[in-house]
C-alpha positions in Angstrom: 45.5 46.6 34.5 45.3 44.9 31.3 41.2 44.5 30.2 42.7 40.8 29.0 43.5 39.8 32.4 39.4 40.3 33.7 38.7 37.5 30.4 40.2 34.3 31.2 40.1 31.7 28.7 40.9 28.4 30.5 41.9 25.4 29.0 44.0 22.2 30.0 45.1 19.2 28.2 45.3 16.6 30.5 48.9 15.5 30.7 51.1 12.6 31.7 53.6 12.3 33.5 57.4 10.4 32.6 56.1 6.9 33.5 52.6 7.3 31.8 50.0 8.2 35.0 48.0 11.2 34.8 49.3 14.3 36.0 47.6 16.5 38.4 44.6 17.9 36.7 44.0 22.2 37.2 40.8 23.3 38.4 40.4 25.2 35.3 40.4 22.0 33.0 37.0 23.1 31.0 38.8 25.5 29.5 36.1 28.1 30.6 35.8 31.0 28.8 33.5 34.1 29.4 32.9 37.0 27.5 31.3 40.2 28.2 28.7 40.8 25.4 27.5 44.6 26.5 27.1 45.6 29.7 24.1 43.3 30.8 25.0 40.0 29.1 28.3 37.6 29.7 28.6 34.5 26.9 30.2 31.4 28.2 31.8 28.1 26.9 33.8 24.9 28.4 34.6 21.6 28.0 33.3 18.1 27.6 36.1 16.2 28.8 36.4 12.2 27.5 35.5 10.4 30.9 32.3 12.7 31.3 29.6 10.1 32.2 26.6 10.7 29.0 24.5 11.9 31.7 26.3 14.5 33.3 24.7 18.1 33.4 26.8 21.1 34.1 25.8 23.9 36.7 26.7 27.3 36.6 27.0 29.4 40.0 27.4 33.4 39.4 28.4 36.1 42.5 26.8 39.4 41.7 29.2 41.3 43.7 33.7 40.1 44.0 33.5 38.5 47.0 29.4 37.6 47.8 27.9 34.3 47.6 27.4 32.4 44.4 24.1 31.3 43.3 23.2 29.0 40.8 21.8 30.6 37.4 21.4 27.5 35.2 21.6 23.8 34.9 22.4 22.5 31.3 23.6 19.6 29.6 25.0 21.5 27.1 28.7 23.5 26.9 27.7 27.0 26.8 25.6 29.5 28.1 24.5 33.0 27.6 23.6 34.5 30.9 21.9 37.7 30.1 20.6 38.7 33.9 24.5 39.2 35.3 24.6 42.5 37.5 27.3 44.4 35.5 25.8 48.0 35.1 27.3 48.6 38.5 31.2 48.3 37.2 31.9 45.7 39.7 31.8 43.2 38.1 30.9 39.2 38.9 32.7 36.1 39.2 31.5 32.6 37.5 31.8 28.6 38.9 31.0 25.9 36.8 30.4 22.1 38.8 29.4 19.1 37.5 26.6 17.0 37.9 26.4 13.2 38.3 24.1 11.6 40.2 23.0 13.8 42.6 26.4 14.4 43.2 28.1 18.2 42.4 32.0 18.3 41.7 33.8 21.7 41.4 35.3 21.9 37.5 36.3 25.5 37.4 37.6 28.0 40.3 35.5 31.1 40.2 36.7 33.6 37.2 36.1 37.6 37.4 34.3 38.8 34.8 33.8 42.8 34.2 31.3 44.8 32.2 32.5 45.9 28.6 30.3 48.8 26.8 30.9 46.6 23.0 30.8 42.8 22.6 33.9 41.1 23.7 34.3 38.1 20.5 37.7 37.2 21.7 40.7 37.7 23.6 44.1 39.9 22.9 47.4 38.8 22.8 49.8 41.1 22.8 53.4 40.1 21.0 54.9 43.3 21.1 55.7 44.2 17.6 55.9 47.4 16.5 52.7 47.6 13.9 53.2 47.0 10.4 54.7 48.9 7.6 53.2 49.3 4.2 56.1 47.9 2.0 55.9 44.3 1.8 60.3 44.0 2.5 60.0 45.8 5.9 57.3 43.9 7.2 57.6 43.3 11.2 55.2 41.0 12.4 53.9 37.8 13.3 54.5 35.1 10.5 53.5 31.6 12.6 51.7 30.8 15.8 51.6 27.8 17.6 49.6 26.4 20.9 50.8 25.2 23.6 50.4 24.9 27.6 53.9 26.2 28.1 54.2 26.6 32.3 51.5 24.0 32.9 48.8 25.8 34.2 46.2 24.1 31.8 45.8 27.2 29.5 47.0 26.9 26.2 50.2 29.5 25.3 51.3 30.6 22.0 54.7 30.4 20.6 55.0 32.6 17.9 57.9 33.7 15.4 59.0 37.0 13.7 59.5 39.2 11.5 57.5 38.1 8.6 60.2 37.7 5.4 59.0 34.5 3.7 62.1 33.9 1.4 61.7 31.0 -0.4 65.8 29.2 -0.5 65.0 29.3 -4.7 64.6 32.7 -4.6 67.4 33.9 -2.1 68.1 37.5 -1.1 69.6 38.3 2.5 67.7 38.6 5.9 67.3 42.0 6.9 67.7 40.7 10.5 67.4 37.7 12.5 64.1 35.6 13.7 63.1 35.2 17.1 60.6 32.9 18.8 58.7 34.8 21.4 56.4 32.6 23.7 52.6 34.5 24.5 51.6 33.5 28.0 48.0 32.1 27.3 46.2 33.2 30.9 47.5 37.1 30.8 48.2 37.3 27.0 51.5 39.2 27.7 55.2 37.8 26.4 56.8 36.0 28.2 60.3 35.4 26.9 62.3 35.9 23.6 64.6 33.4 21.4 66.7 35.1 19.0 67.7 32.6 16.5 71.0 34.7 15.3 72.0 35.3 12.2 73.0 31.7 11.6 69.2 31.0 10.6 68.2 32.9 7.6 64.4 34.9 7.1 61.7 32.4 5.4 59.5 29.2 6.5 62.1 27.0 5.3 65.3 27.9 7.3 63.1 27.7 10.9 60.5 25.1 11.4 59.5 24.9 14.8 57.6 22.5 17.2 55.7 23.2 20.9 54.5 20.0 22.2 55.3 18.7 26.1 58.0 15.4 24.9 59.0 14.3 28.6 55.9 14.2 30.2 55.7 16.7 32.7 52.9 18.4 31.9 54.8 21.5 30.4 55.6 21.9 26.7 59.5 22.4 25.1 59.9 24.1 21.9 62.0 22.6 19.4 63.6 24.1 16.4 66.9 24.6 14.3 69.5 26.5 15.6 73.3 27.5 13.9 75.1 29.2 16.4 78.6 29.0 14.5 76.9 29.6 10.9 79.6 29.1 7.4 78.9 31.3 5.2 79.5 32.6 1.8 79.1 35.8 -0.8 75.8 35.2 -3.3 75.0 38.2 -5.5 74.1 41.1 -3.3 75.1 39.5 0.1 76.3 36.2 2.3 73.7 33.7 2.5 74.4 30.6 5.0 75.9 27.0 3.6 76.9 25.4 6.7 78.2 25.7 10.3 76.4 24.2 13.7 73.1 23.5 12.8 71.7 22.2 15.7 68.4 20.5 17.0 67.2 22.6 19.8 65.1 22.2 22.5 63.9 25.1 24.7 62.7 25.6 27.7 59.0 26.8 27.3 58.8 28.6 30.5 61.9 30.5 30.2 63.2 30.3 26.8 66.6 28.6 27.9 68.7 25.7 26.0 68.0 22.5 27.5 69.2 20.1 24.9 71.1 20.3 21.0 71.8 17.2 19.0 73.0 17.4 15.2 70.7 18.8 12.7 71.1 16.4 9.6 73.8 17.7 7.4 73.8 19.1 4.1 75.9 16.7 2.4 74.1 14.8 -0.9 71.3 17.3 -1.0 72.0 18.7 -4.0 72.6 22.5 -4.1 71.4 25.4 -2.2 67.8 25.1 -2.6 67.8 21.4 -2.4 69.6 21.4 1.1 67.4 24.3 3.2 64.2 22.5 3.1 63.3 22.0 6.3 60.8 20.8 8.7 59.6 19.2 11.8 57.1 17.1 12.8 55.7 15.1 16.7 54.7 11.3 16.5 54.0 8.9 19.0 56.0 6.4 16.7 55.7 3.3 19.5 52.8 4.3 20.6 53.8 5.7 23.6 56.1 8.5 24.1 56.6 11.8 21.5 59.3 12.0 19.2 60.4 14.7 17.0 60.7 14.2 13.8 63.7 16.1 11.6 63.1 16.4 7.9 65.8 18.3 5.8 65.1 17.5 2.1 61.8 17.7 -0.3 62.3 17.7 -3.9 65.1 15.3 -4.1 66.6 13.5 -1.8 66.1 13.7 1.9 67.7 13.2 5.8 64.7 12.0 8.1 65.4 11.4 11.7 63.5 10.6 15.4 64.6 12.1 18.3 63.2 11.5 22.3 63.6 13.5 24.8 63.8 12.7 28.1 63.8 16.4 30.2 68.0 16.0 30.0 68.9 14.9 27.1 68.2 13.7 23.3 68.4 10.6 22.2 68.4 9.3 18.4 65.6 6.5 17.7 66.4 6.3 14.0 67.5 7.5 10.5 66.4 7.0 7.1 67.4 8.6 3.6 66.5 8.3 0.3 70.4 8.2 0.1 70.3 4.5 1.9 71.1 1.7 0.0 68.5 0.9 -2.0 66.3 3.5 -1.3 67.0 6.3 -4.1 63.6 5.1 -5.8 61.8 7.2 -3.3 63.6 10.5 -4.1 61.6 13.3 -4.7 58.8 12.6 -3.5 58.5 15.2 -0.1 55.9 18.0 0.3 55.4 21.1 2.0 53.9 20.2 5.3 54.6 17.5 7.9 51.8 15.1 8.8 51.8 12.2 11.8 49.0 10.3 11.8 48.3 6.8 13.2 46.9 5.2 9.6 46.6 1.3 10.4 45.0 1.8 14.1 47.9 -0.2 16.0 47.8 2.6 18.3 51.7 3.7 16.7 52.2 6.5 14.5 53.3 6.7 10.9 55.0 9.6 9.5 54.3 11.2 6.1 57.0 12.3 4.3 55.2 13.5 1.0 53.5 10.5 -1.2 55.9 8.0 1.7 54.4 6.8 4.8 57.5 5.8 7.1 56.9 2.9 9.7 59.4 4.0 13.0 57.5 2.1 15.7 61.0 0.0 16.6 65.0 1.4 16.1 65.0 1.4 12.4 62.6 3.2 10.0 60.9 1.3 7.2 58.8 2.3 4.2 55.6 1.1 5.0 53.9 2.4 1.6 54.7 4.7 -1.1 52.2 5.9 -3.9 53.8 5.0 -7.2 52.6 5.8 -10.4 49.9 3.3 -12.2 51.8 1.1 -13.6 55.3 2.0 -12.7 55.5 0.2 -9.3 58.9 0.2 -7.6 60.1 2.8 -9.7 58.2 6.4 -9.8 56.6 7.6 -7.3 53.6 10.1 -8.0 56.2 12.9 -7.2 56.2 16.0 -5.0 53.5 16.8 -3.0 52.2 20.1 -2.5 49.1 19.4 -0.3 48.9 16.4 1.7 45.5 16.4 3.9 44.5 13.4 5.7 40.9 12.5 7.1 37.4 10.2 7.1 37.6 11.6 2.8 35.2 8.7 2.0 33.2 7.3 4.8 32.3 4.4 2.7 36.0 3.1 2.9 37.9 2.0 5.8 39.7 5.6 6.8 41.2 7.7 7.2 41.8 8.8 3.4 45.0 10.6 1.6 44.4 13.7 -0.4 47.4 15.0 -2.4 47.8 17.3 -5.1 51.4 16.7 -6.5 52.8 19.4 -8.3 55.6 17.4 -10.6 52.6 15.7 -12.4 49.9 18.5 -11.9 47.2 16.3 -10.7 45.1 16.0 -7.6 44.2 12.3 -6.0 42.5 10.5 -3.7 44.1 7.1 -1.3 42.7 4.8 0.8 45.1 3.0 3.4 42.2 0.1 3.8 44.4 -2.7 2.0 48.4 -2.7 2.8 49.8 -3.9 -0.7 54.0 -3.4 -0.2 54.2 -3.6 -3.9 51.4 -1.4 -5.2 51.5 1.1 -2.3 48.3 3.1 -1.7 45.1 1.7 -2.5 43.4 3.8 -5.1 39.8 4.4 -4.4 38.2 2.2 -6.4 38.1 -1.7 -5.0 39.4 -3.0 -8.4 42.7 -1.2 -7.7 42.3 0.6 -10.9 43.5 4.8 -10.5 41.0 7.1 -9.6 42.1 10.4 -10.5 40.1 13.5 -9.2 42.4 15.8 -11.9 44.6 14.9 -14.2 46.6 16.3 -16.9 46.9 19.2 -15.6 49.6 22.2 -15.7 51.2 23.6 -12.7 48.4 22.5 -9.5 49.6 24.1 -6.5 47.2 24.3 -3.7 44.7 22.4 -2.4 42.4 21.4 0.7 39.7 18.9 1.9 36.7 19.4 4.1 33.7 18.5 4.7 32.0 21.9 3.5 28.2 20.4 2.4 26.4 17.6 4.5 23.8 15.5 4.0 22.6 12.4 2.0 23.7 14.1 -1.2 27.3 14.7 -0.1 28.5 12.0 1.8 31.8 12.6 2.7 34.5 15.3 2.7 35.0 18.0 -0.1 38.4 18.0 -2.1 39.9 21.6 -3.6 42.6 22.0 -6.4 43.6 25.3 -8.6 46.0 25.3 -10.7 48.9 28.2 -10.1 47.9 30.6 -13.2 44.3 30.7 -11.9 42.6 28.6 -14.6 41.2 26.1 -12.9 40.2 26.8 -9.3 37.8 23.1 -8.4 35.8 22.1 -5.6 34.9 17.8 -5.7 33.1 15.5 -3.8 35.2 12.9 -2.9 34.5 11.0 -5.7 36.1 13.1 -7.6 32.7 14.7 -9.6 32.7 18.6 -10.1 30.9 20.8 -7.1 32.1 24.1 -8.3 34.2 26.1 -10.3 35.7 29.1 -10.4 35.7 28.4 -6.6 38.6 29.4 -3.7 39.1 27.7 -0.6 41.6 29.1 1.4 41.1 28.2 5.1 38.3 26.0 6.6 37.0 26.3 10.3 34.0 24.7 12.4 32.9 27.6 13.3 29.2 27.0 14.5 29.2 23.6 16.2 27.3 22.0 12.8 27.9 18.8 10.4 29.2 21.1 8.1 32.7 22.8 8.2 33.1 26.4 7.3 34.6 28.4 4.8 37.3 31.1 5.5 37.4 33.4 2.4 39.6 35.2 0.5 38.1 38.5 2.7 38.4 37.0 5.8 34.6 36.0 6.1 33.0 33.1 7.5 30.3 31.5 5.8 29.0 28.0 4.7 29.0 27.0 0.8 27.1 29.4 -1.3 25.8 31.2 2.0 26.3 34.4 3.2 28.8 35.3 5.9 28.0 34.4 9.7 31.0 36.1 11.1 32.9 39.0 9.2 36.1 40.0 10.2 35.4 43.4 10.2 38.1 45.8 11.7 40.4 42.5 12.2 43.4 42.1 9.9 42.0 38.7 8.2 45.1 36.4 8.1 44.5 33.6 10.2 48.2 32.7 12.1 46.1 29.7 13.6 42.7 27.8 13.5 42.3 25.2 16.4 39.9 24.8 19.5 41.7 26.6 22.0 39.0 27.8 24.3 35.6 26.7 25.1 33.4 24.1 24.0 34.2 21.8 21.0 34.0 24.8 18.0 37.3 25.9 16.6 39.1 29.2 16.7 40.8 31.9 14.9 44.0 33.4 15.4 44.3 36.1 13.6 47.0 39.4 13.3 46.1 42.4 13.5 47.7 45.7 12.0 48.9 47.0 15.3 51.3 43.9 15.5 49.0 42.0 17.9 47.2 38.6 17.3 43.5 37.6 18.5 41.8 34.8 19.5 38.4 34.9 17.9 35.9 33.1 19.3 32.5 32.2 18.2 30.1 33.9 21.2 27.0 32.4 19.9 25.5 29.7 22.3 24.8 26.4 21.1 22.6 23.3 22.4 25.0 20.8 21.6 27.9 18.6 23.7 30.9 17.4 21.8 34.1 16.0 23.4 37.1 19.0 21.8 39.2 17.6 19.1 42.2 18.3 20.8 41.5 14.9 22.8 42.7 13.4 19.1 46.0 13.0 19.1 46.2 13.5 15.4 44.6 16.8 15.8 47.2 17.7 18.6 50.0 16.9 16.3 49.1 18.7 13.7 48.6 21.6 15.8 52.3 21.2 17.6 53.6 21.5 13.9 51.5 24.7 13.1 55.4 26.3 12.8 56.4 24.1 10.5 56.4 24.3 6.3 52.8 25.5 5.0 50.1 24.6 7.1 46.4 25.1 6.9 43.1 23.5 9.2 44.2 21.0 11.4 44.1 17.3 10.3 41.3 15.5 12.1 42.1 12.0 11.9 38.6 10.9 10.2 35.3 11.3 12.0 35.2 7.4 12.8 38.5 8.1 15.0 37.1 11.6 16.3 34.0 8.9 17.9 36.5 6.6 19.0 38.6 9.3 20.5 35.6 10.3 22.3 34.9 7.5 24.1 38.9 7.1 25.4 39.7 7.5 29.0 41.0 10.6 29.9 44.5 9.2 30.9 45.2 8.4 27.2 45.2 11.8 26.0 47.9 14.3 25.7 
């Protein structure tokens, strides 16, 4: 027996069903997790779920032996626990129940879970994809390349969907697929596959030829996977091989407990896109454009000219809500101006969803999509836009402004900027930062910048609000800001950001694959794990993120934190923005999870359960 299937991370997002009621909720809700640490000492985490009264306390009832009588070890109002008295040396093993407290009153939140002794700290739990392990030359590479969560078969624990081999090929710098890509979905409770998706030769190796979604879109408490299929693929001679111009390309949506077709619709077509490169950007994105049910949203275009279209579906069939193009009548002012990454975020709090297509925030709350505000140039409104994105990041950036905030680096016109959404102007677009409506540019005049991030990485009254990170491509400039744009730090990298230890402050993923705050020493080193990170999200225990990340045997990991905390947070995954960008984890270049803006994490908080996804 697998030593993966004695550590059960339970979690459940509390779903709805077709006409908008809650569905059944799993015993295992919490999303309990317990890890042996030793042989004498078991960490545990769950949840604080939305509709948790503020006085709750949570009890924790342990058997000492698999089938005797559970007792209760602790009473806590806090969401995790190391018991360090468990009866392991024995090799039997215990089993764990967490209830709930209100009012005198106990109610049962988690079925009791088996827990063995381990000789080493357990700090997270294996998934096996099985890949064969990796090879040392970087063309032959077989393994994992994106993860994404989600509860698949409805059991309330989060599953992975994940896609491989690794062959990033960029379309602008073409050369043939060794072989073909397949989604393989990772069965979240046992952590063994449970079905394969071979995406043919019709879709060619690289980020760009296969976004992908997980995310449930008809409501019945189980997630389909959507992404772009060619099952008849045109294609033609290039240099040293065929590469693919045309044929079926399809919208497809899978099954997520077997794998199986359910639905295909057109994927937009290639025609006006320019040439080769222009036409295989592609990605995907969820919104809850009317507020109420998910949508996916197809974007094929990102330099120049683009196709955007919603699709619903309703467990049959697809149906399409809209289409826009920069190829539209009158709308050719907004070529050019797409980025690498999707982002759905509800900006103007009516409850409905904008999408972000680069420096353009699309309204598609009714049957027709409308530009709602684009970021023009200073002083060439209605006519340039600020250009192609390369990061786009949204969150409370400024707490002193209405949020959530806009960060963008645009890679056209090498700076890196800052937008407040606090004063619709159809004319002006964005709102720059300052209140005059005069630019506020965090970099400027720069030469080629190309990544970028923002997080809040230092607290207190001398940093209010959230960091910003630029670096230009050649390495010259490499900036950490506060949000007013004043330098922190250079010579500085930011590569991946994680709340890691339940603090204000966010944490730092380096370069190494080490944990640490700003300008302190790591917490958490990786250590014998392979450091790239496939996914950061809170998929197990109490509010604190976790790490995804690959190892060199071809398996991933889920890395949790196992240090206890004396804190209660509702989990970001009860914002939906935060869901969303997690559904789209398989989609262009992603990196933390947008949060929405801590004002809308509070408000989220306080939400009844039956509004969350």
């Amino acid at each position: 027996m697998l030593r993966s299937q004695w550590i059960l991370p339970c979690l459940c997002m509390l779903a709805l069903t077709a006409h908008g009621q809650p569905a059944p909720t799993p015993a295992d809700s919490r999303g309990l997790v317990a890890l042996p640490q030793g042989k004498r000492s078991v960490f545990l985490a769950w949840r604080l779920l939305p509709d948790d009264p503020q006085d709750a306390t949570f009890r924790l009832y342990r058997s000492d032996t698999p089938n005797g009588p559970l007792n209760l070890i602790v009473e806590t109002p806090w969401t995790s626990h190391l018991d360090q008295s468990p009866d392991l040396i024995s090799g039997r093993g215990v089993r764990y129940q967490l209830r709930v407290l209100h009012q005198g009153k106990e109610v049962l939140a988690i079925d009791p879970i088996p827990v063995v002794p381990q000789d080493d700290p357990v700090d997270g739990v294996p998934l096996a994809t099985d890949i064969e392990p990796e090879v040392q030359t970087v063309d032959a590479r077989r393994h994992v390349d994106r993860c994404v969560p989600a509860d698949l078969d409805g059991d309330g624990v989060l599953d992975y969907v994940v896609i491989f081999p690794k062959n990033s090929v960029d379309p602008h710098y073409w050369k043939p697929s060794k072989e073909s890509l397949k989604l393989r979905a990772i069965n979240g409770r046992t952590g063994r596959p449970m079905w394969t998706f071979d995406l043919g030769k019709g879709i060619e190796m690289g980020v760009w030829y296969s976004p992908f979604v997980a995310y449930d879109l008809d409501g019945d408490g189980k997630a389909e996977v959507v992404t772009k299929t060619n099952d008849r693929p045109l294609m033609a001679k290039y240099k040293e091989g065929h590469r693919v111009i045309g044929g079926a390309e399809r919208l497809t949506v899978l099954d997520g407990v077997t794998g199986e077709v359910r639905a295909q619709a057109p994927w937009p077509n290639r025609g006006g896109l320019g040439d080769y490169n222009q036409q295989n950007r592609n990605l995907l994105a969820v919104a809850y454009l009317d507020g109420q049910r998910p949508a996916v949203v197809v974007n094929r275009g990102t330099y120049q000219h683009a196709k955007i279209e919603a699709w619903l579906f309703d467990g049959r069939e697809l149906s399409l809500k809209w289409m826009w193009s920069t190829l539209d009548e009158g709308m050719a002012k907004y070529a050019g101006s797409g980025a690498h990454n999707s982002l759905a975020a509800d900006i103007d709090g009516d409850g409905m969803d904008e999408f972000f297509w680069g420096c353009v925030c699309l309204d598609g709350d009714g049957d027709e999509a409308r530009v709602k505000w684009a970021v023009w140039m200073p002083g060439q409104e209605d006519v340039f836009t600020i250009g192609h994105v390369d990061t786009l990041a949204l969150g409370d950036i400024r707490p002193d402004l209405p949020g959530p905030e806009v960060y963008y680096t645009i890679e056209h016109h090498s700076v890196a900027n800052l937008y407040a959404w606090n004063t619709p102007d159809p004319r002006r677009g964005a709102v720059y930062v300052q209140a005059d409506g005069t630019p506020h540019w965090v970099y400027t005049n720069g030469k080629h910048v190309h990544s970028g991030a923002t997080a809040d990485v230092l607290t207190g009254a001398d940093h209010p609000g959230w960091e910003c990170y630029y670096a230009e491509a050649d390495g010259s400039v490499s900036r950490l800001c506060a949000a007013d744009g004043s330098i922190i730090a250079d010579n500085f990298q930011l590569p991946k950001t994680i709340e890691w230890d339940g603090d204000e402050a966010v944490e730092i993923i380096d370069e190494n694959g080490n944990i640490h705050d700003f300008s302190q020493p790591p917490i958490f080193k990786m250590g014998a794990h392979a450091w790239v990170a496939m996914a950061i999200g809170d998929f197990v225990g109490d509010y604190r993120e976790e790490m995804i990340v690959r190892r060199p045997d071809g398996s991933l990991k889920l890395l949790v934190n196992t240090t206890p905390i004396e804190a209660r947070r509702v989990s970001p995954l009860y914002e939906r923005t935060y869901r969303l960008s997690l559904a789209a984890y398989g989609s262009g270049y992603t990196g933390a999870p947008s949060r929405g803006g801590r004002t809308w994490m509070r408000r989220a908080e306080t939400q009844p359960a039956s509004d969350v996804r």
